[in-house]
Structure formats: structure tokens, C-alpha cells
C-alpha positions as CSV (number, residue, x, y, z in Angstrom):
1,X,103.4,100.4,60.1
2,X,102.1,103.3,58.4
3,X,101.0,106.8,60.7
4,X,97.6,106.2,60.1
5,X,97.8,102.3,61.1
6,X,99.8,103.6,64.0
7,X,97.2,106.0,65.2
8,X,94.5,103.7,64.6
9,X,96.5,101.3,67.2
10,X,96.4,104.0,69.8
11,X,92.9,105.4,69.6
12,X,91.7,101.1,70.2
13,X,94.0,100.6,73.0
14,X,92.9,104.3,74.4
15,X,89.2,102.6,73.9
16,X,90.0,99.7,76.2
17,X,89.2,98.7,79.7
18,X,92.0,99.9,81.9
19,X,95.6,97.9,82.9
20,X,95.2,97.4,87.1
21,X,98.6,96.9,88.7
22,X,98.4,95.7,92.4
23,X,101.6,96.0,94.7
24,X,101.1,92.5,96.2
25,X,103.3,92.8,99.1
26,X,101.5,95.9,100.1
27,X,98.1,94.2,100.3
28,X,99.5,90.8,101.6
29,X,100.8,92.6,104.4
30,X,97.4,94.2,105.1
31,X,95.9,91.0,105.0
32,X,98.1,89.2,107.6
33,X,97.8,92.2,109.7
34,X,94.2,92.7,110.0
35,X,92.8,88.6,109.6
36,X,92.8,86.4,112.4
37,X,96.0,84.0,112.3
38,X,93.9,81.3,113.7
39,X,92.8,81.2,109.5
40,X,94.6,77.9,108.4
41,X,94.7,76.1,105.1
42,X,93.2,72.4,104.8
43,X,96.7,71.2,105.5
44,X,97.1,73.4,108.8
45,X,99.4,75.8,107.5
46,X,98.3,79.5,107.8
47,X,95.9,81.2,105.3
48,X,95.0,84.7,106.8
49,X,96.9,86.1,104.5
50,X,96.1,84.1,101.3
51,X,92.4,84.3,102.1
52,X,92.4,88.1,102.5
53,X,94.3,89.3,99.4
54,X,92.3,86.8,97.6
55,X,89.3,88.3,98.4
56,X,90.8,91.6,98.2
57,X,92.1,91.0,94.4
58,X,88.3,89.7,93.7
59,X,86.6,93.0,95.2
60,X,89.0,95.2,93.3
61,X,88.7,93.3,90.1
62,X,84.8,93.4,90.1
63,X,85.2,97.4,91.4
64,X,86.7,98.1,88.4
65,X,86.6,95.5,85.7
66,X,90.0,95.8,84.1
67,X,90.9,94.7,81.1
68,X,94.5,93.3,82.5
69,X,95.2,92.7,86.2
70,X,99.1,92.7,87.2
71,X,100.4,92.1,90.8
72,X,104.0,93.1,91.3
73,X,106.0,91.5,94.0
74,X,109.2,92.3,96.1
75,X,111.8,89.4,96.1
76,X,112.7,89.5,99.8
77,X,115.7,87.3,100.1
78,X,117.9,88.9,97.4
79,X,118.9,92.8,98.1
80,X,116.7,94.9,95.5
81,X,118.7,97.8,93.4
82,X,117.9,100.3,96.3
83,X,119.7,98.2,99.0
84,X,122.4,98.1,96.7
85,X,123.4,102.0,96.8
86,X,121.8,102.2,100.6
87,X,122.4,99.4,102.7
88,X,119.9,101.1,105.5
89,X,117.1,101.0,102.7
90,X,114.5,99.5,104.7
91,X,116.4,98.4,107.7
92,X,115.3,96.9,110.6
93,X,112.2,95.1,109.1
94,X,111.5,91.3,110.4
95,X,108.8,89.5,108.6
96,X,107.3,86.7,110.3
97,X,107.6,83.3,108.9
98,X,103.9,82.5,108.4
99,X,104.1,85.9,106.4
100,X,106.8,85.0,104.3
101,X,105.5,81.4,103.3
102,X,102.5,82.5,102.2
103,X,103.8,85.2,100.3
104,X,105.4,82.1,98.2
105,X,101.7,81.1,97.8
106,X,99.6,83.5,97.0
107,X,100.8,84.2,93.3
108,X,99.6,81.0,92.8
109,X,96.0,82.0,93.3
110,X,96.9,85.2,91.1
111,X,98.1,83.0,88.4
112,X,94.7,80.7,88.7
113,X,92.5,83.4,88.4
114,X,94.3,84.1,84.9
115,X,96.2,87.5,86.2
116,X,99.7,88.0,85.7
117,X,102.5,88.3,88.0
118,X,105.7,90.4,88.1
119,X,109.0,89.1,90.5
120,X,112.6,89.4,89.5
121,X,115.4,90.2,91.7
122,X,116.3,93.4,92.2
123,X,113.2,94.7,91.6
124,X,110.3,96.1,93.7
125,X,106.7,95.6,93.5
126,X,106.6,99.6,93.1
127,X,109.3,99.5,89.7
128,X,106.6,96.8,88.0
129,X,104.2,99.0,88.7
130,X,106.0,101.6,86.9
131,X,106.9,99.8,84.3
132,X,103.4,98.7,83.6
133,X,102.3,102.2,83.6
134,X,104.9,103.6,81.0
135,X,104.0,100.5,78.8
136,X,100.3,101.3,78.9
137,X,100.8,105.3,78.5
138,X,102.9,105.0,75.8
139,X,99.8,103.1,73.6
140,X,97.4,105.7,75.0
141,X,95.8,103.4,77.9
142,X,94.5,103.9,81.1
143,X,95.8,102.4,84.5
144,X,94.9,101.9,87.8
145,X,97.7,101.5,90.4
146,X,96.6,99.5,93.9
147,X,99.5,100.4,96.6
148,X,99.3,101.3,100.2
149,X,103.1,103.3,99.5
150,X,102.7,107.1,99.2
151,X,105.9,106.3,96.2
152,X,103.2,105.6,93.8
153,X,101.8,109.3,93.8
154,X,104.9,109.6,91.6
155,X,102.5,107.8,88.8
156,X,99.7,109.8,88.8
157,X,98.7,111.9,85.5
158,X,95.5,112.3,83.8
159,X,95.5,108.2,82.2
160,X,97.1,107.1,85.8
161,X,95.3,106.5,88.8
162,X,96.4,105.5,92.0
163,X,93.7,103.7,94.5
164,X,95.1,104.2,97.7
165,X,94.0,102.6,101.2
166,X,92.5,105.1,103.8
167,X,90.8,102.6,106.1
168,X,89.6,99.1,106.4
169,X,87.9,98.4,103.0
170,X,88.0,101.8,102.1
171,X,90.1,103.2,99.1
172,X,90.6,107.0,97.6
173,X,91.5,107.7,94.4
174,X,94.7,109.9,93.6
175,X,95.3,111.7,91.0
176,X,97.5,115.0,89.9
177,X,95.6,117.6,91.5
178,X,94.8,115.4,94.7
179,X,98.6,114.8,94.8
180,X,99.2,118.7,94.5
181,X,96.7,119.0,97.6
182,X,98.5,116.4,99.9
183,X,102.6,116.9,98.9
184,X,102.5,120.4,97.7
185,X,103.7,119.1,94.5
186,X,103.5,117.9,91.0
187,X,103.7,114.4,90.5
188,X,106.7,113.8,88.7
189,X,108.2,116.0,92.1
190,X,107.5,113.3,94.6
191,X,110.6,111.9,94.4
192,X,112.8,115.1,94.9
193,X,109.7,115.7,98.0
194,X,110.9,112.6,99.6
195,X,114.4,112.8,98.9
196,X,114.4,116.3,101.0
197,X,112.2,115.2,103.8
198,X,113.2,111.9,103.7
199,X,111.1,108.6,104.5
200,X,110.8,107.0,108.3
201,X,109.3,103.9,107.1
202,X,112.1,103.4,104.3
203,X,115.1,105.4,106.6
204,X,115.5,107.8,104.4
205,X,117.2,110.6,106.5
206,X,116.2,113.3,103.7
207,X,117.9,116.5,103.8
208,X,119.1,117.9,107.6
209,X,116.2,120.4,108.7
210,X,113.7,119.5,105.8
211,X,110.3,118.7,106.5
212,X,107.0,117.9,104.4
213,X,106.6,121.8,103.8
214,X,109.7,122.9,103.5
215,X,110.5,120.3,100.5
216,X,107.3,121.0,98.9
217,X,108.5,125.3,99.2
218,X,111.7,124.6,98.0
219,X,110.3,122.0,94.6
220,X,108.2,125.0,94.1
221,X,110.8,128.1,93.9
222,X,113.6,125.7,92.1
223,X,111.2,122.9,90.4
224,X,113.2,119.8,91.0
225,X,116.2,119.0,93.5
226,X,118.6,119.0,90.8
227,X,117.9,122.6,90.5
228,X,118.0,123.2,93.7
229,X,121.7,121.5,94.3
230,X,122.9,123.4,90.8
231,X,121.7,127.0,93.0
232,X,123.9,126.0,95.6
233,X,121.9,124.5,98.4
234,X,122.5,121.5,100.4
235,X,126.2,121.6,99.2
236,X,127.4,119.1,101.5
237,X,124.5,116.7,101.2
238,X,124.2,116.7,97.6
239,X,125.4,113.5,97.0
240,X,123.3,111.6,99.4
241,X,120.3,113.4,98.3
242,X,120.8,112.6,94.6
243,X,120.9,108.6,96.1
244,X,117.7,109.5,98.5
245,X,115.9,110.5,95.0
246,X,117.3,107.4,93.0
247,X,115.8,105.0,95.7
248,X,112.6,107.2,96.0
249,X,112.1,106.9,91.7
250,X,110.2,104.0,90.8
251,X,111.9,102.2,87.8
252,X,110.2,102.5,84.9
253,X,112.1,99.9,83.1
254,X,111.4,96.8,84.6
255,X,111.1,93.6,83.4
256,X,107.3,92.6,82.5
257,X,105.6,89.6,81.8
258,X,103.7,89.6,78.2
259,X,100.1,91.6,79.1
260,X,97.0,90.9,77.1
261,X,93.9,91.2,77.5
262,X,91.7,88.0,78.8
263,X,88.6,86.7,80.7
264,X,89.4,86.1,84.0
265,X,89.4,82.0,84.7
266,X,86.8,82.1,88.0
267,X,86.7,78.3,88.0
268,X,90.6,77.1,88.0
269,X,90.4,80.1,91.1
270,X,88.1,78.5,92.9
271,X,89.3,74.7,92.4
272,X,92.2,75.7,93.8
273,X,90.1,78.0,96.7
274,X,88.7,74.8,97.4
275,X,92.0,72.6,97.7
276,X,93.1,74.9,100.2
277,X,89.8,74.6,101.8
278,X,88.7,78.0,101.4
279,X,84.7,77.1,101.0
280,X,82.9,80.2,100.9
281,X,85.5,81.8,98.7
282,X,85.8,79.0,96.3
283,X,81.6,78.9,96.2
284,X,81.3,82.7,95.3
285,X,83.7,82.2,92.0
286,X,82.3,79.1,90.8
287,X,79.6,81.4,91.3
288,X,81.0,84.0,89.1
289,X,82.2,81.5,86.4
290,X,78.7,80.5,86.1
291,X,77.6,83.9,85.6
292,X,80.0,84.2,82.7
């Protein structure tokens, strides 16, 4: 491929709707939370949490018409790369059943609607987001990220958005200099900010006396931990921290599915809405496959 060819490549795929990567678990997790569990499927199972990251996917997708939707997925009963190196990564969570078997379900209504889906264990949800984001800079593109974990800040830059959930139904959009304003830091610092103040919800113990303002004060005078450790501080913790920051880095590395470009298929969505005996949801996208 010739420069010119090359650059030609870049400024098309800069021209194109955006890449939207979705933690799934994050959203699926909302849904169960917030729906009624007396939701069922046609065959009695439960389908709160099917029914409301469906219609969460479909809000988001007609928000903001991307060209490529991705969901990402944790693999829950493997240990992921992070558990590996920390055995407290995440300890102490208990998922309810109900949760879990519709977790097994709902890619299939991501699949239906002609998305793609990322699981492999070992992996996050968070690393596939990642990875779909260094794919998509790297040919110029734009991305939104959909995650309810403060990790994805890490992603933000000026093609890189991150929708984030405030409140019911309501998301804000993050990006450098709204990242800046919350942490204190760049971007590409969150994961030295949460390796020094540490994460409650992941038990990350961070570094011993370090909270959100005194990480975000000490990124600033050394610019990343590593700096930080090589200037003598937090000698005996310096191990551990460098972990804490390996766990806290999304990995931009992993394994994607092929991503192209393609109209969404409303009406295989909502035969399959319907065989689950989701009515009103299966009616508004034959709805929208007629509007097609």
C-alpha cells in the first residue's frame, strides 16, 4: 500500500460513524438491579435483566447511531488475568443465580440485532473495550465507550469518549478535560491514580495513607507512579503498587472479533423479542425494521 493509499484509508475511516463499545456486565447488572424480578420470559425463567439491557442497547444505539456496536463481557467462572496476580481482585462478590443465567442469554439478543460480541477467558469486558479503542484510533476513528466503571476514564482522548451513568436513564459524557476535573489527572494517569488510592469496589488497598487527592498531587509533581517509585517513595510498597497499576490498566491487546460496519437486523431482534415473549419490545423493532 502506497502512503497516499494509506492516508486515503485513514481520512474514510476518520469520516465514518463512530465504533460504540458497551461493557455488558456493567449494564446487565443495572438492569437486574433496578427491573422488577417478577419480569419472566414466556417459559417462566427470569427476564428483568434481558428485557432491560435490551432496551438499554436499543436507546443507546438510536442515541447515537454507530456505525459498529461491540459489547464486551467478563467470563465469570474462569479467574481473569487480574485474579491471577491478585487473588483478592474483586473478592467477596456473589452474583445471584437468576443474574448469572441470564448473563448466558443476553448475547444472544446482541448477536440478533447484528452487533458483535467480545468473551474470552481471562479477559474483562473493560480490556475489549480497550482493545476496540486502540483498533479504531489507530485507523483515525472515533469511539464511544458505555461503562458504569470509573477504569474506562483511562480511554478518554480527543477520538474517545466515554458515556458514563449518573442516574436512572441518564448518561454524561467524559472526556480529557472532564477527566482532569474529576481525578486531578490526565487520562493515561488513571491507572497510577487508582493504584495509589486504591479501589473499594475492586479491593485494591492502594498505597498506605493515599487518598483521591493525594494521588492526584503526587501524578502531578512526578507524572506517573513509576516516577514516583524511581524518586524514592513508597519504597516498601513498590512492588504491590506496580501490581495495583497492572490490574488497574485496561488491556489493550485483547482478542476481538472481526468489526465491520453493517445495518442493524431489527427484525431477527425482535423475532427472537417475541419468542421470549417480550411484546412491546419485539413490536417497537419490527417497528424500526419497517422504517428501514
Amino acid at each position: 500500500m502506497t502512503l497516499r493509499s494509506k492516508a486515503k484509508d485513514q481520512i474514510e475511516a476518520a469520516g465514518r460513524r463512530p465504533l460504540l463499545a458497551i461493557d455488558g456486565d456493567s449494564f446487565a447488572h443495572r438492569a437486574y438491579h433496578a427491573l422488577p424480578k417478577s419480569i419472566m420470559r414466556r417459559d417462566g425463567r427470569p427476564g428483568g435483566a434481558i428485557l432491560g439491557f435490551a432496551n438499554f442497547l436499543l436507546k443507546l444505539y438510536l442515541d447515537e447511531r454507530p456505525g459498529i456496536v461491540l459489547v464486551g463481557w467478563d467470563t465469570l467462572n474462569v479467574p481473569n488475568r487480574r485474579q491471577m496476580v491478585f487473588p483478592a481482585y474483586q473478592g467477596g462478590r456473589v452474583y445471584d443465580d437468576e443474574l448469572l443465567e441470564q448473563l448466558t442469554i443476553i448475547p444472544q439478543f446482541v448477536r440478533a440485532c447484528g452487533f458483535a460480541n467480545a468473551k474470552t477467558p481471562g479477559y474483562e469486558a473493560d480490556d475489549f473495550l480497550a482493545a476496540a479503542v486502540a483498533s479504531r484510533e489507530k485507523r483515525l476513528g472515533t469511539v464511544i465507550v458505555a461503562s458504569g466503571d470509573r477504569d474506562a476514564f483511562q480511554l478518554a482522548s480527543d477520538c474517545t469518549t466515554i458515556l458514563y451513568p449518573i442516574r436512572a436513564g441518564e448518561m454524561t459524557r467524559i472526556g480529557p478535560s472532564e477527566v482532569e476535573e474529576l481525578y486531578g489527572v490526565k487520562p493515561a494517569q488513571v491507572p497510577d491514580f487508582i493504584a495509589l488510592r486504591g479501589d473499594p469496589s475492586d479491593r485494591i488497598p492502594g498505597a498506605k495513607g493515599v487518598g483521591a487527592s493525594t494521588a492526584a498531587s503526587l501524578l502531578r509533581k512526578y507524572g506517573s507512579l513509576e516516577c514516583a517509585l524511581a524518586e524514592g517513595r513508597f519504597t516498601q510498597q513498590s512492588d504491590e503498587l506496580r501490581i495495583y497499576r497492572g490490574i488497574a490498566t485496561m488491556d489493550r491487546t485483547a482478542p476481538l472479533p472481526k468489526l465491520r460496519e453493517r445495518a442493524p437486523q431489527w427484525r431477527r431482534a425482535s423475532a427472537l423479542a417475541l419468542e421470549w415473549g417480550f411484546v412491546q419490545l419485539a413490536n417497537r423493532l419490527a417497528g424500526l425494521s419497517q422504517a428501514v
